[in-house]
C-alpha positions in Angstrom: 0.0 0.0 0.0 1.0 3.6 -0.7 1.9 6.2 1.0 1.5 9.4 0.0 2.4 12.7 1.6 1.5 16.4 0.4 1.1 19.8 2.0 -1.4 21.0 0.4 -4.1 20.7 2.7 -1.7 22.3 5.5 -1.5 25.6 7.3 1.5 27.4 5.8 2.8 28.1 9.1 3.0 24.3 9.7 4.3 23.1 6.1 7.8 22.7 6.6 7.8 21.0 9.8 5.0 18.5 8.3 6.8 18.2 5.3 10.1 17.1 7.5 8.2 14.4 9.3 6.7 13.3 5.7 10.4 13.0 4.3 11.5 11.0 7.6 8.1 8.1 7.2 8.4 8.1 3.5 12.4 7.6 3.4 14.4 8.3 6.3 14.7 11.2 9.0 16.6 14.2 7.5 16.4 17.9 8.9 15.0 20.0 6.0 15.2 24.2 5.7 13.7 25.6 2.9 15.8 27.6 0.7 12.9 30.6 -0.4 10.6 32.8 1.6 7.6 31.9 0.3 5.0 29.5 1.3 6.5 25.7 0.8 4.8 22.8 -1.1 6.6 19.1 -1.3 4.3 15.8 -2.2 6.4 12.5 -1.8 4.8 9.2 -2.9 6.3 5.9 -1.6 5.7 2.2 -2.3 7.2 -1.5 -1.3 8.5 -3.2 -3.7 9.7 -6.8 -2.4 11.9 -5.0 0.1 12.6 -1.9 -1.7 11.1 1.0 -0.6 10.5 3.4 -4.2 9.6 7.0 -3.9 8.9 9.8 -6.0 9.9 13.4 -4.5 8.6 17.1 -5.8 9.2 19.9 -3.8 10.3 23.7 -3.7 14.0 24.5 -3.1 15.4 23.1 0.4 18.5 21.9 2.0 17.9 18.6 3.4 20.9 17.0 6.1 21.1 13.4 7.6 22.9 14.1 10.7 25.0 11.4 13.0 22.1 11.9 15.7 19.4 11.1 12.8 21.7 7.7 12.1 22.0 6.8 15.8 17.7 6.9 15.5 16.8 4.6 12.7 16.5 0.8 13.3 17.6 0.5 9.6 20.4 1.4 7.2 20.0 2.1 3.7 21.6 2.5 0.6 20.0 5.0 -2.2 20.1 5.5 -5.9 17.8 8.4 -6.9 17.2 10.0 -10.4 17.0 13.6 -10.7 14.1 13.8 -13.4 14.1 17.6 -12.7 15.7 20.5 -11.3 19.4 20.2 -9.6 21.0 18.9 -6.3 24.4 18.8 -4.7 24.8 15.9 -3.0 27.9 15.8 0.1 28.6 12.5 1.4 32.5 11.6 2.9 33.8 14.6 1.8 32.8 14.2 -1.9 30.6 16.9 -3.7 28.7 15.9 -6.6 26.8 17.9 -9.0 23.7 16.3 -9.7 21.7 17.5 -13.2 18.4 16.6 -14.4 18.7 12.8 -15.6 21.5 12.0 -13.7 21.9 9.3 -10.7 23.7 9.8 -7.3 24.2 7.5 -5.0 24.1 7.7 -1.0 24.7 6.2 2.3 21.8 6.4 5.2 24.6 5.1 7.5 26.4 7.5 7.5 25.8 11.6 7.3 25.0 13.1 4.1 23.6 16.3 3.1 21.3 17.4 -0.3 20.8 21.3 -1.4 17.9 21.7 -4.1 18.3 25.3 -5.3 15.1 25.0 -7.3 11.6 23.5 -7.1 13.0 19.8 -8.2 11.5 16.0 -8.5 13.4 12.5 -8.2 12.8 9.0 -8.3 14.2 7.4 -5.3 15.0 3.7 -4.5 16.3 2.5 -1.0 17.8 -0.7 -0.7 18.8 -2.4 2.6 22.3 -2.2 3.1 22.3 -6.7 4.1 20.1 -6.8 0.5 22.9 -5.1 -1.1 25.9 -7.7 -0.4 28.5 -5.7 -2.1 32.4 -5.3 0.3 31.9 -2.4 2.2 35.0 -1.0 0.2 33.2 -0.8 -3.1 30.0 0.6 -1.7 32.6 3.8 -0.3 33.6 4.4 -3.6 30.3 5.1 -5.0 28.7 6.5 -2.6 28.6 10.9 -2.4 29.2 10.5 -6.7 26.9 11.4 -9.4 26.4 8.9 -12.2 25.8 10.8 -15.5 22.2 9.6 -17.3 23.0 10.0 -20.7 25.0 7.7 -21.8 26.7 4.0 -21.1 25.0 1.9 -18.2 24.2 5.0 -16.3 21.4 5.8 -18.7 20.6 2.1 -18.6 19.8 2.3 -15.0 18.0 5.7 -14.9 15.8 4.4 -17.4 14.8 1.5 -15.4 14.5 2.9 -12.2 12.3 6.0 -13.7 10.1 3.7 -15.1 9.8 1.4 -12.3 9.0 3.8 -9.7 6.7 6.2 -11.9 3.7 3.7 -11.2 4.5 0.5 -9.0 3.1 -2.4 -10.3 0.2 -4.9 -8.4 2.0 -7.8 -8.7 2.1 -11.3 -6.3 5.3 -11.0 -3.5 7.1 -13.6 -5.8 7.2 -11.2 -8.5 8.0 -8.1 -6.4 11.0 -10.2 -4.9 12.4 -11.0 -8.1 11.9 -7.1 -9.3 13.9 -6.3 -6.1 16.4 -8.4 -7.3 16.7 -7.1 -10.5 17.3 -4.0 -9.2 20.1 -4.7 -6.8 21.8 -7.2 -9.3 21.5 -4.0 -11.6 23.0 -1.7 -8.8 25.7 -4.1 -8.1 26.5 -4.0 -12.3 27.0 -0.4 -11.9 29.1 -0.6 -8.2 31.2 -2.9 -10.5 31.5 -1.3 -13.8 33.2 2.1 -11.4 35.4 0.3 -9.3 36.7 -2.4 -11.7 39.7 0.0 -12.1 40.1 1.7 -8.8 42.3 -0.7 -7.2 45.9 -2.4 -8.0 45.6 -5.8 -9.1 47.2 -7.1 -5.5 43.4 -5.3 -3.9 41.4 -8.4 -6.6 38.8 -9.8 -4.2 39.6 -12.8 -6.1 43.3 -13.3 -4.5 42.1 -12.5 -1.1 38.7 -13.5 -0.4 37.9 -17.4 -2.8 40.8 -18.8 -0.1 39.1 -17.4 2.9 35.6 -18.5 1.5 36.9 -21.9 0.9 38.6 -21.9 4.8 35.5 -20.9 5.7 33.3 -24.0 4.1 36.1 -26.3 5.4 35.7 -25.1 9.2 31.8 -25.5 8.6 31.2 -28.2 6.8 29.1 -30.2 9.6 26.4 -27.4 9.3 23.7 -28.6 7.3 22.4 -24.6 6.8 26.2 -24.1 5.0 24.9 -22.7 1.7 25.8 -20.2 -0.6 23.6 -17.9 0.6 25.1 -18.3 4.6 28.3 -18.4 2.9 27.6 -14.4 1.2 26.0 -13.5 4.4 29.3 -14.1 6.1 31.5 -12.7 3.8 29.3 -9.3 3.6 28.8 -9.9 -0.5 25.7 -10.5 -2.6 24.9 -14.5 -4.1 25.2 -13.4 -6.9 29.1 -11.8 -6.4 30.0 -15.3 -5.0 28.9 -17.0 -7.8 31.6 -14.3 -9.8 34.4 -15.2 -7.7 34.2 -18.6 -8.3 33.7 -18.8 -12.3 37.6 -19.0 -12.5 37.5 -22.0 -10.1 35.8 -24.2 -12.2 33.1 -25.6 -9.8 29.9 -23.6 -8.4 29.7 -23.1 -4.1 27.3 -25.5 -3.9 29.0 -28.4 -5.9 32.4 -27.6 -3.2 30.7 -27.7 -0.6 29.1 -31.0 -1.6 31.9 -32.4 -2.7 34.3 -31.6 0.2 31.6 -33.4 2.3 32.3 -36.3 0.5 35.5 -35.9 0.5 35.2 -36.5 4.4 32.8 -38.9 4.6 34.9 -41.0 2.2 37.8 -40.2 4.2 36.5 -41.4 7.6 34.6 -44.6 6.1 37.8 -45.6 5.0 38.9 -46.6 8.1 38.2 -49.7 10.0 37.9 -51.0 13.2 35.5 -52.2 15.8 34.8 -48.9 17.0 34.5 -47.2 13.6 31.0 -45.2 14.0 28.1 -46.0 11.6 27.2 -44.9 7.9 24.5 -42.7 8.9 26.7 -40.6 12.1 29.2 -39.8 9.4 27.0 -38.7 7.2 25.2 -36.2 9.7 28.7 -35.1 11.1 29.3 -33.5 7.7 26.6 -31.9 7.3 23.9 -34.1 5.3 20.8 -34.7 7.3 19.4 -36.9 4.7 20.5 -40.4 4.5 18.7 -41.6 1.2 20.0 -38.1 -0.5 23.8 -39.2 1.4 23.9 -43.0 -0.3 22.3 -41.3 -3.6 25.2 -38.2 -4.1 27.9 -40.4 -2.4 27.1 -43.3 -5.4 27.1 -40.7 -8.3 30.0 -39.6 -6.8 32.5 -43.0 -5.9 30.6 -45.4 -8.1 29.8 -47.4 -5.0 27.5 -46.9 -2.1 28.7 -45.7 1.2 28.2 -49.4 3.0 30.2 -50.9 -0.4 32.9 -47.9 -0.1 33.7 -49.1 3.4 34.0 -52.6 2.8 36.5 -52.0 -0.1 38.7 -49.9 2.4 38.1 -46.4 0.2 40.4 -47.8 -2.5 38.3 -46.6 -5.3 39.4 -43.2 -6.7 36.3 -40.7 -6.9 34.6 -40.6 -10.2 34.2 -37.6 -12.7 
């Protein structure tokens, strides 16, 4: 359901303090002075959309700050991509100043303090995106944030096409459908977070070199977990599925085929061994992780060619197949 915010109906007097608490439901709390003498008009528009919050701003000229006692409020943390579709803003954000022209992007921080000065009666399209939804290192996410992206041209028009059109008139759809929107949207930030940091860094700073070996340390120490997944394994790494996935395209397996098949590697390893204390078929299997015995004998036989009882009785001999 919408919510939707003007002042039209209020007493001058009151507009600007109404129109503050209206910015702060809608999006987040801000302090807002307006920037002319006259009476002061602002409607904001917001929707859900899985869980992206979309809004459409119009108001006269204002200065709008996000202080560190604003931040210390909110039970959430945000990260925003707007599109200026008209008017002009300056955007400051960790000591960057960008310049933000009609059809352009910018892209901010709610965890930390930021400020926006509208000189003129302006509009934008706003999407916030949880910070957890995001996934992208905390690194990456500095770099872009406080900077304008230009509109008219490369992906950056790409982008402000999309997000114009997508928050100009929410569609109904079914909460399946709105999830996979919201992913489409944060797969599409992440392209852009990419495409302007690609070439920041030296190639010693390639998240490839430092973070695949503590990813794959990190499925090793958990591979008893049956909720190890690739989605747990993003969550703890602070990175989106879908950059995970990116990291390990020069590897040559997907994180879900590792971490299946390092299981087996262990449960081949200790049914190897022999002995009268040797523990059963089934306690191995749940000690690394696979709570299913049926789907244990089926993915340990495509894998060794022999099921787990057979594997022991041969003494683990048998190399593993494919």
């Amino acid at each position: 359901m919408a919510l939707v915010c003007t002042t039209a109906s209020v007493p001058d007097g009151e507009k600007l303090a109404y129109w503050r608490d209206a910015l702060g439901r809608a999006l987040v709390p801000m302090a807002v002075t307006a920037r002319g003498d006259g009476p002061f008009s602002g409607r904001v528009r917001t929707d859900r959309l899985g869980w992206l919050r979309v809004s459409t701003v119009e108001a006269d000229a204002q200065r709008a700050s996000r202080t560190a006692a604003h931040i210390a409020r909110s039970a959430a943390d945000y990260v925003a991509v707007a599109v200026q579709t008209a008017g002009t803003a300056t955007l400051l954000q960790d000591g960057r100043r960008a310049l933000v022209g009609e059809g352009d992007l910018m892209v901010y921080d709610t965890a930390r303090p930021y400020s926006l000065d509208c000189p003129r009666r302006f509009s934008a399209r706003v999407v916030h995106m949880p910070r957890r939804a995001v996934g992208l290192p905390e690194e990456d996410l500095r770099r872009v944030t406080g900077t304008a992206v230009a509109g008219t041209d490369g992906f950056g028009a790409l982008l402000a096409s999309f997000l114009t059109t997508l928050t100009s008139s929410v569609p109904p759809c079914s909460p399946a459908v709105a999830a996979r929107l919201a992913s489409s949207v944060v797969d599409l930030f992440a392209t852009l977070v990419h495409e302007r940091t690609a070439d920041d860094g030296p190639p010693e700073e390639d998240p490839h070199h430092h973070l695949v070996p503590r990813i794959r340390d990190h499925i090793d120490r958990r591979l008893g977990d049956p909720e190890l997944s690739p989605q747990s394994v993003a969550t703890a790494h602070h990175i989106s599925v879908r950059y995970l996935h990116r990291l390990f395209e020069e590897e040559g397996v997907t994180v879900g085929r590792l971490i299946q098949r390092r299981r087996l590697e262990e449960c081949a390893r200790e049914l190897s061994g022999r002995g009268p204390s040797a523990p059963t078929v089934s306690a191995v299997a749940q000690r690394w992780g696979f709570a299913n015995p049926a789907h244990f004998s089926r993915v340990f036989r495509t894998a060794y060619g022999l099921s787990p009882r057979e594997w022991r009785g041969s003494g683990g001999r048998l190399p593993l197949a494919g």
